[in-house]
Biopython code that builds the backbone (N, CA, C, O; Angstrom):
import numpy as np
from Bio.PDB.StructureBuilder import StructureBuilder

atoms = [
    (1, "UNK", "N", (-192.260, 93.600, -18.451)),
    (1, "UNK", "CA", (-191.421, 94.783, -18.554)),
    (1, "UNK", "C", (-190.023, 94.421, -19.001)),
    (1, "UNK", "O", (-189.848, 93.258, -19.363)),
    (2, "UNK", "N", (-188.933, 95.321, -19.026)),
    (2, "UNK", "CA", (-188.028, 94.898, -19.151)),
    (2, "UNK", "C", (-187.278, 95.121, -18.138)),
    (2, "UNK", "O", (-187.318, 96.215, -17.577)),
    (3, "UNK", "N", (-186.301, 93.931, -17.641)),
    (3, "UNK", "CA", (-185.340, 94.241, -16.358)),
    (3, "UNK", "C", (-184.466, 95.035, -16.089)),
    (3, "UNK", "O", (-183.603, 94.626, -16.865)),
    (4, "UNK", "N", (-184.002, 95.901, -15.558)),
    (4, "UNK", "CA", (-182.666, 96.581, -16.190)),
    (4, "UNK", "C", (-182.013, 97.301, -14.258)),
    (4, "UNK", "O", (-182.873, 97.587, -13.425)),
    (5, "UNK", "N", (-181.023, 97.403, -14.038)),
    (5, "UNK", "CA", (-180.575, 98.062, -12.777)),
    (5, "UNK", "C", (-180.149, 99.097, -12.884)),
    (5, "UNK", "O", (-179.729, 99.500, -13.969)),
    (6, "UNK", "N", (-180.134, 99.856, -11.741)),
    (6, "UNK", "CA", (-179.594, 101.363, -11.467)),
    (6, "UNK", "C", (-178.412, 101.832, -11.816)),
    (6, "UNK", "O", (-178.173, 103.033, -11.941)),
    (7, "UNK", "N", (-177.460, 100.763, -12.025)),
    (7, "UNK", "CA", (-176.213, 100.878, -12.325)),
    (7, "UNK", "C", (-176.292, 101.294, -13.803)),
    (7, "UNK", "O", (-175.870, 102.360, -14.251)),
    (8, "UNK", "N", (-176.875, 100.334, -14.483)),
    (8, "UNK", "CA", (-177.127, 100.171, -15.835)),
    (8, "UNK", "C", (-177.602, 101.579, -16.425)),
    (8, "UNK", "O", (-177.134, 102.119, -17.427)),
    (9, "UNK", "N", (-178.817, 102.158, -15.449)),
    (9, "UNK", "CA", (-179.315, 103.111, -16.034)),
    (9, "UNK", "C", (-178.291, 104.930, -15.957)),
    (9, "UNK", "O", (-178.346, 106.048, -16.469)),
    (10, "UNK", "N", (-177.271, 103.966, -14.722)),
    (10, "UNK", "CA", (-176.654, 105.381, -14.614)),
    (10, "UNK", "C", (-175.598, 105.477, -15.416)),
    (10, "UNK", "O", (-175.002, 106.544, -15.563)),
    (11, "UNK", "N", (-175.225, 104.273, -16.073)),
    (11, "UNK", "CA", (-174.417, 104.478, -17.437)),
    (11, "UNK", "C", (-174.950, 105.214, -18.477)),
    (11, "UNK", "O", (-174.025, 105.699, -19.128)),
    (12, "UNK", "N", (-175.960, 105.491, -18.891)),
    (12, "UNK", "CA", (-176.738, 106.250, -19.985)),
    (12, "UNK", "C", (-176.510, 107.744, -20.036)),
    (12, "UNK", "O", (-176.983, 108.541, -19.225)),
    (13, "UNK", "N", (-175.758, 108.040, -21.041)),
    (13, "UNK", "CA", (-175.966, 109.807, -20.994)),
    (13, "UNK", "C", (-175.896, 110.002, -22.444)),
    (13, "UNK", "O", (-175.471, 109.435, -23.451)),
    (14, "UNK", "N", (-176.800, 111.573, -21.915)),
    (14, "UNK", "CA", (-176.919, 112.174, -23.346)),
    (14, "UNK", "C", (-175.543, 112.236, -24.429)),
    (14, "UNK", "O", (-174.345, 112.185, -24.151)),
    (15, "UNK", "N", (-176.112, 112.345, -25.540)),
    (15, "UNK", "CA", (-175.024, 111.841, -26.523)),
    (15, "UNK", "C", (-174.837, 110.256, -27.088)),
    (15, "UNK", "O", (-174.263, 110.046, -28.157)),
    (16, "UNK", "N", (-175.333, 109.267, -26.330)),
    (16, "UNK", "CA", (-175.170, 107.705, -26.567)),
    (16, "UNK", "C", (-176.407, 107.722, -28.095)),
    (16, "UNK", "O", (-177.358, 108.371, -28.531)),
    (17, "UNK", "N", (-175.557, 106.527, -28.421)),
    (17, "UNK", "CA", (-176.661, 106.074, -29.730)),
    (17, "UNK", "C", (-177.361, 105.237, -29.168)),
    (17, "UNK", "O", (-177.014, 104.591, -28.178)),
    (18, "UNK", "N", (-178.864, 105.126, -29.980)),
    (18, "UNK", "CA", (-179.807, 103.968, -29.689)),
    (18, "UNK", "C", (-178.948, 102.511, -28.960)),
    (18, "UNK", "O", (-178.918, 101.970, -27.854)),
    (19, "UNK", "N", (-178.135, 102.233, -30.693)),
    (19, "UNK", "CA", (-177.404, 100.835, -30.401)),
    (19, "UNK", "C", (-176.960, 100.892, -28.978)),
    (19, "UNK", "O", (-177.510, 100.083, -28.232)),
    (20, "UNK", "N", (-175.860, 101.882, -28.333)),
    (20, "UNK", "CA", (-175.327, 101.947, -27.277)),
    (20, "UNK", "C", (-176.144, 102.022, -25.955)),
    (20, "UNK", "O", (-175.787, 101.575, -24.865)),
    (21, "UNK", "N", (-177.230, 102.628, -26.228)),
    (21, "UNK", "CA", (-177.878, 102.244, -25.260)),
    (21, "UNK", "C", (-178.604, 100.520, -25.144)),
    (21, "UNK", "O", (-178.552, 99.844, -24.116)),
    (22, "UNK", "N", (-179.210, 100.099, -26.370)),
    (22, "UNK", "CA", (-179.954, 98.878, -25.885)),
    (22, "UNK", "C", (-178.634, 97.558, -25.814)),
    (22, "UNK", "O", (-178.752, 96.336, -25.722)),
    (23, "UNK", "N", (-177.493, 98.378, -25.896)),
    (23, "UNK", "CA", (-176.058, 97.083, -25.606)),
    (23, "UNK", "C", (-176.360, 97.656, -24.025)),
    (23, "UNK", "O", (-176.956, 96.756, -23.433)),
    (24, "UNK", "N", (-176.230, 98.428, -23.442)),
    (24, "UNK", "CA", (-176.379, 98.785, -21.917)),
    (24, "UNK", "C", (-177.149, 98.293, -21.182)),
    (24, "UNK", "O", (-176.850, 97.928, -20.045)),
    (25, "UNK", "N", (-178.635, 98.157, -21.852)),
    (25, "UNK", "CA", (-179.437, 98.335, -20.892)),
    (25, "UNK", "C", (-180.588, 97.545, -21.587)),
    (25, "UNK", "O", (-181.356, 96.962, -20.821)),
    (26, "UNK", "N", (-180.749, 97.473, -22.518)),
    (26, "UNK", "CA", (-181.328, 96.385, -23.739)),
    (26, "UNK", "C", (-182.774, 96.877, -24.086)),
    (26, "UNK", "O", (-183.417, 97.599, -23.325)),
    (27, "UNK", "N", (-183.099, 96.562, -24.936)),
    (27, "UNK", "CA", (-185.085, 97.343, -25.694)),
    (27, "UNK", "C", (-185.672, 97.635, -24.569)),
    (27, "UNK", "O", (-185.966, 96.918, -23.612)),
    (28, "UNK", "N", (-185.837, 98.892, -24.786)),
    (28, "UNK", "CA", (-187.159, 99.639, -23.839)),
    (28, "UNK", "C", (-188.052, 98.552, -24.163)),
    (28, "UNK", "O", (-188.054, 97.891, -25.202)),
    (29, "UNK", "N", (-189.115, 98.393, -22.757)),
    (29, "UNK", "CA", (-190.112, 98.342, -22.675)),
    (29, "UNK", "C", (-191.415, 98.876, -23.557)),
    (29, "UNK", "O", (-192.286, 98.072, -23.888)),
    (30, "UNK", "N", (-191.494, 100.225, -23.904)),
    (30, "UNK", "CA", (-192.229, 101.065, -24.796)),
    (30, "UNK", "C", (-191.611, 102.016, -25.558)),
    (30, "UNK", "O", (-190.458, 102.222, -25.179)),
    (31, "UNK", "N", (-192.009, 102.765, -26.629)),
    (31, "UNK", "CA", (-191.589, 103.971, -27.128)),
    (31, "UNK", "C", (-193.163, 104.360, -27.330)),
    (31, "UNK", "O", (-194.093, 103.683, -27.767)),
    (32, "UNK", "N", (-193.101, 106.073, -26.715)),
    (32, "UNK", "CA", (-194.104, 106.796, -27.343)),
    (32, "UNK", "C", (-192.876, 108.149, -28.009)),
    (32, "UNK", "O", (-191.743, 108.524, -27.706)),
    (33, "UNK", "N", (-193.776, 108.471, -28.902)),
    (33, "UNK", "CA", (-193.067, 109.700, -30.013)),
    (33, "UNK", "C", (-193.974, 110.999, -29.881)),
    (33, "UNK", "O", (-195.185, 111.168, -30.023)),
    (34, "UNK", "N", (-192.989, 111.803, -29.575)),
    (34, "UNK", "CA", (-193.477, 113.066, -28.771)),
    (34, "UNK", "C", (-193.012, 114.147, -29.965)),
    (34, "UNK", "O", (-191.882, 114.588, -29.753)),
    (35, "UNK", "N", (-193.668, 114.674, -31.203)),
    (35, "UNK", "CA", (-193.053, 115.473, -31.742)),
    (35, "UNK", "C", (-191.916, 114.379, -32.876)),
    (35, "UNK", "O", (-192.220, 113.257, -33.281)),
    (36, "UNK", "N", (-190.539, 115.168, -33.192)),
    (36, "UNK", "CA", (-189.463, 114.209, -33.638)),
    (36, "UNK", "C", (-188.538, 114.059, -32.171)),
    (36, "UNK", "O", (-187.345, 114.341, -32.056)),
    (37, "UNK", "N", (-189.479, 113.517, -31.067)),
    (37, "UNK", "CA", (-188.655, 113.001, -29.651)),
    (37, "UNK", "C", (-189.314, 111.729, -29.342)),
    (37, "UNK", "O", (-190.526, 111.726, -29.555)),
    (38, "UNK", "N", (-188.633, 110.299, -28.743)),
    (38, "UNK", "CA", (-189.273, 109.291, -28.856)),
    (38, "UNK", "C", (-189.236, 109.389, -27.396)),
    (38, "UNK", "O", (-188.380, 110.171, -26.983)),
    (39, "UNK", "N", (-189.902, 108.834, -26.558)),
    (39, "UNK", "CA", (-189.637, 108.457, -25.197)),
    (39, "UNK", "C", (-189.381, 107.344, -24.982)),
    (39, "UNK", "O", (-190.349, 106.687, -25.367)),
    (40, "UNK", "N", (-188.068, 106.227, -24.285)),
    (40, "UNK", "CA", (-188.234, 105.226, -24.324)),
    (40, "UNK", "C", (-188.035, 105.145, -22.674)),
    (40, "UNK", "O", (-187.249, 105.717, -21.918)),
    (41, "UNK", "N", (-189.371, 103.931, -22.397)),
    (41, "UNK", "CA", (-189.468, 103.764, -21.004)),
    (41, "UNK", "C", (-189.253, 102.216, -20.967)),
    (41, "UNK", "O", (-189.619, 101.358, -21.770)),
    (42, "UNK", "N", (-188.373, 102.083, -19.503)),
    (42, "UNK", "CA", (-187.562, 100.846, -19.204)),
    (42, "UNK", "C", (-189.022, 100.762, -17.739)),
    (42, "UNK", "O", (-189.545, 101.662, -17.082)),
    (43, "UNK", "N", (-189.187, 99.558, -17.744)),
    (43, "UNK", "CA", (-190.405, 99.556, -16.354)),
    (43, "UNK", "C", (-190.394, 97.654, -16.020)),
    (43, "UNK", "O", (-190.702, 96.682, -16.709)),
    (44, "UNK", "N", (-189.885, 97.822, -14.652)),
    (44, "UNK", "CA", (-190.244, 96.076, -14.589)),
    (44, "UNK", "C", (-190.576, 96.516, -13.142)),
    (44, "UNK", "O", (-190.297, 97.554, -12.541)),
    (45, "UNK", "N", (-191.420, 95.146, -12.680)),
    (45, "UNK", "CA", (-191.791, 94.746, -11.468)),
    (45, "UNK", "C", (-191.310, 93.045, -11.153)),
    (45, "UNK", "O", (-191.130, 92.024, -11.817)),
    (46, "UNK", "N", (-191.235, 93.483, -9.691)),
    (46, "UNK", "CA", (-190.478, 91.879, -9.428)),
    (46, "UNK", "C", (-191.961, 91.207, -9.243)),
    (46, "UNK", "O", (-193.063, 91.652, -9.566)),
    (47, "UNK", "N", (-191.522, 89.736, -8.485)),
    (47, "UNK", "CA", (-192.779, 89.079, -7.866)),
    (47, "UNK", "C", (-192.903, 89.822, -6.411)),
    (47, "UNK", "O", (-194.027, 89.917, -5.918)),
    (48, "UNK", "N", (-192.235, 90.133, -6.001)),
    (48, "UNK", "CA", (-192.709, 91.357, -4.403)),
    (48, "UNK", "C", (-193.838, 91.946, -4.665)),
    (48, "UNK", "O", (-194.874, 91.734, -4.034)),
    (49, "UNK", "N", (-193.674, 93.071, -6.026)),
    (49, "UNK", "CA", (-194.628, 94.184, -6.031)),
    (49, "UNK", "C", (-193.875, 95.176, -6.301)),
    (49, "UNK", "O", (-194.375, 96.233, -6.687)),
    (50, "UNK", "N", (-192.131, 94.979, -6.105)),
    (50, "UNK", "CA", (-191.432, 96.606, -6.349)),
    (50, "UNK", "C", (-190.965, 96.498, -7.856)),
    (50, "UNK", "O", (-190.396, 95.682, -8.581)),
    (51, "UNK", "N", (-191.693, 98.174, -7.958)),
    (51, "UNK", "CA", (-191.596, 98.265, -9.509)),
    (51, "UNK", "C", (-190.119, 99.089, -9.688)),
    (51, "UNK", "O", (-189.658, 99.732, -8.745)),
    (52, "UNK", "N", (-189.522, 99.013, -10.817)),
    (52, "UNK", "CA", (-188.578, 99.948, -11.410)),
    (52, "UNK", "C", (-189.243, 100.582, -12.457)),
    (52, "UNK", "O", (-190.049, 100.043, -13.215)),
    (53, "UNK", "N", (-188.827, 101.918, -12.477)),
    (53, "UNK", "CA", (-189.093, 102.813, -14.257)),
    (53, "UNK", "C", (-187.906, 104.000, -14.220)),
    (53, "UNK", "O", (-187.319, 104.561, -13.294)),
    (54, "UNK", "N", (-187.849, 104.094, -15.500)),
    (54, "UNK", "CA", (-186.621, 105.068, -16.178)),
    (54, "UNK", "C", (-187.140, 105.100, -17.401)),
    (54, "UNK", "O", (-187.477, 104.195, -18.165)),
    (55, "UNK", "N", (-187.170, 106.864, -17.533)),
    (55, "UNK", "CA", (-187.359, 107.242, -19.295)),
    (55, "UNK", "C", (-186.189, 107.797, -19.672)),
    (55, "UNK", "O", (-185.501, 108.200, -18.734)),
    (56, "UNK", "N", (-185.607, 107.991, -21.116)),
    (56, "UNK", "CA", (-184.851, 108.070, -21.719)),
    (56, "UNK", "C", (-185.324, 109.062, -23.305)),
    (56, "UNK", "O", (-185.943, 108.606, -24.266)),
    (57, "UNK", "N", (-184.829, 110.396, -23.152)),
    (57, "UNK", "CA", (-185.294, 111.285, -24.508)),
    (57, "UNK", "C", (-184.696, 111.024, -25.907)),
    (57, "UNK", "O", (-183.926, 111.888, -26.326)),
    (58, "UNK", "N", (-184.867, 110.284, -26.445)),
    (58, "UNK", "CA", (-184.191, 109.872, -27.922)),
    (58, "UNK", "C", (-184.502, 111.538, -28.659)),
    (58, "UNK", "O", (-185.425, 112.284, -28.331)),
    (59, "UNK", "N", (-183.671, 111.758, -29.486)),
    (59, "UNK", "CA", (-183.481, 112.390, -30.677)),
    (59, "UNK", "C", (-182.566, 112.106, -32.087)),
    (59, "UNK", "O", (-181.338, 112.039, -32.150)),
    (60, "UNK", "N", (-183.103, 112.026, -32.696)),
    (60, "UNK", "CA", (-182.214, 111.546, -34.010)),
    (60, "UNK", "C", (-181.198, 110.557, -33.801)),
    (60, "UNK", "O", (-180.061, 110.625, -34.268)),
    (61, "UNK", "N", (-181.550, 109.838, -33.240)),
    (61, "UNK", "CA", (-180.997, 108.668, -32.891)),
    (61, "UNK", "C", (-179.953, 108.432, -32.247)),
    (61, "UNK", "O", (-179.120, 107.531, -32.348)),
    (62, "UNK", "N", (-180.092, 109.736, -31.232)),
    (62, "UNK", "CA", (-179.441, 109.964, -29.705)),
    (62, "UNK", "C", (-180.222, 110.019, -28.077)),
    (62, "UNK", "O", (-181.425, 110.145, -27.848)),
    (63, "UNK", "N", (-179.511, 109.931, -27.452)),
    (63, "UNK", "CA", (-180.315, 110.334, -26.393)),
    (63, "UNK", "C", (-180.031, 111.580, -26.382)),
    (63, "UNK", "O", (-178.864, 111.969, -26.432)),
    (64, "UNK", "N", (-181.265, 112.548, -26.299)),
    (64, "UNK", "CA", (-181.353, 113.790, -25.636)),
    (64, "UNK", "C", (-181.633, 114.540, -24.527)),
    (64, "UNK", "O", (-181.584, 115.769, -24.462)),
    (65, "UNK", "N", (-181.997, 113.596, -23.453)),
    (65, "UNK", "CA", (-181.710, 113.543, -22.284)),
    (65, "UNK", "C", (-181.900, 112.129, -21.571)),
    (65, "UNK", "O", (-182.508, 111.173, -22.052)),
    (66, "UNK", "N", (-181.292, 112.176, -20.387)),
    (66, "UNK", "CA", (-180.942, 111.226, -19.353)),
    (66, "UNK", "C", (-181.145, 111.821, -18.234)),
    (66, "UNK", "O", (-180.440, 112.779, -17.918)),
    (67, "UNK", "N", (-182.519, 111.194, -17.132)),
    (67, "UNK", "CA", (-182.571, 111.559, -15.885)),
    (67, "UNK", "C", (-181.293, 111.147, -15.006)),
    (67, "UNK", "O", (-180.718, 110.075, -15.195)),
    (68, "UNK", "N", (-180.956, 111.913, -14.199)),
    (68, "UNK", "CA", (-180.091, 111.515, -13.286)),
    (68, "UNK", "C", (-180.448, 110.318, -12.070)),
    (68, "UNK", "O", (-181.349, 110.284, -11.232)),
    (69, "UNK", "N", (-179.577, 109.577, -12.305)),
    (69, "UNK", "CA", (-179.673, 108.459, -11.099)),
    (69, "UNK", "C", (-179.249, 108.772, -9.767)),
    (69, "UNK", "O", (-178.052, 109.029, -9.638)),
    (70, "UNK", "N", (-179.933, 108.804, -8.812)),
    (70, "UNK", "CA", (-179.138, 109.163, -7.814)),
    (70, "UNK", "C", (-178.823, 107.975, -6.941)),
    (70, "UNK", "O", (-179.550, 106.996, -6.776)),
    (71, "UNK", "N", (-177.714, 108.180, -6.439)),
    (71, "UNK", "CA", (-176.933, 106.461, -5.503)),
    (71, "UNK", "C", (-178.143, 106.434, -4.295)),
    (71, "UNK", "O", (-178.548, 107.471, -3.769)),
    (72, "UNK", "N", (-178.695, 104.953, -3.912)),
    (72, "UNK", "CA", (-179.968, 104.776, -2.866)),
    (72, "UNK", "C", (-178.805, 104.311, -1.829)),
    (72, "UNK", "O", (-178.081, 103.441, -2.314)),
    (73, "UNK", "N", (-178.534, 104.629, -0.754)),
    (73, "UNK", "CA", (-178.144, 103.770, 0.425)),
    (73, "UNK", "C", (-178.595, 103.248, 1.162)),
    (73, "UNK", "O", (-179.341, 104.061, 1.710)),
    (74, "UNK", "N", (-178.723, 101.893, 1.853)),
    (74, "UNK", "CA", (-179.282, 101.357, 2.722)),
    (74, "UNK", "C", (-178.393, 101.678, 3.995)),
    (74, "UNK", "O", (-177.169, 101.721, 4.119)),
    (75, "UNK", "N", (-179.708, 101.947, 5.151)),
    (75, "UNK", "CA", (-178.990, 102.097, 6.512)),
    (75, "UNK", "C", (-179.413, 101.047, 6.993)),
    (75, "UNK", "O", (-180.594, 100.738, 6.833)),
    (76, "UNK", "N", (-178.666, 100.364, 7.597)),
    (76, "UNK", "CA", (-179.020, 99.177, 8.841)),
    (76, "UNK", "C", (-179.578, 99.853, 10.074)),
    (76, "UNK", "O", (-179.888, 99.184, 11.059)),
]
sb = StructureBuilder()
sb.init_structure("model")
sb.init_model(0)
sb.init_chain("A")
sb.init_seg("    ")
for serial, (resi, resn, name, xyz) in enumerate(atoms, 1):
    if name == "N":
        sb.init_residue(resn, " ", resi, " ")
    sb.init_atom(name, np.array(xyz, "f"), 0.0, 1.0, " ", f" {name:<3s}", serial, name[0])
structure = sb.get_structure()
């Protein structure tokens, strides 16, 4: 997959160019093309077993949407 963190992904918003995104967050993992919409999905797993994924809506060589990240807190 490709590695990428929460931080990373919560830098991404609609409006960014391709380039700007894979300087952020670096080559999706996959693209599937939905129509003229690409989907690019970021997906890694550690050696634990815990996986990460984040998709990203390209359009004309923008993002056209960006899921929202929401902040995880750990409670002790």
């Amino acid at each position: 997959g490709t590695t990428f963190n929460w931080d990373q992904a919560r830098s991404i918003k609609a409006g960014m160019t391709e380039e700007e995104v894979i300087e952020k967050i670096g080559k999706p993992y996959t693209v599937t093309a939905q129509g003229q919409r690409q989907v690019w999905v970021y997906s890694h797993a550690n050696a634990s077993g815990v996986a990460n994924s984040i998709s990203f809506v390209m359009k004309n060589g923008r993002v056209f949407e960006a899921p929202r990240v929401p902040y995880i807190f750990k409670v002790d």
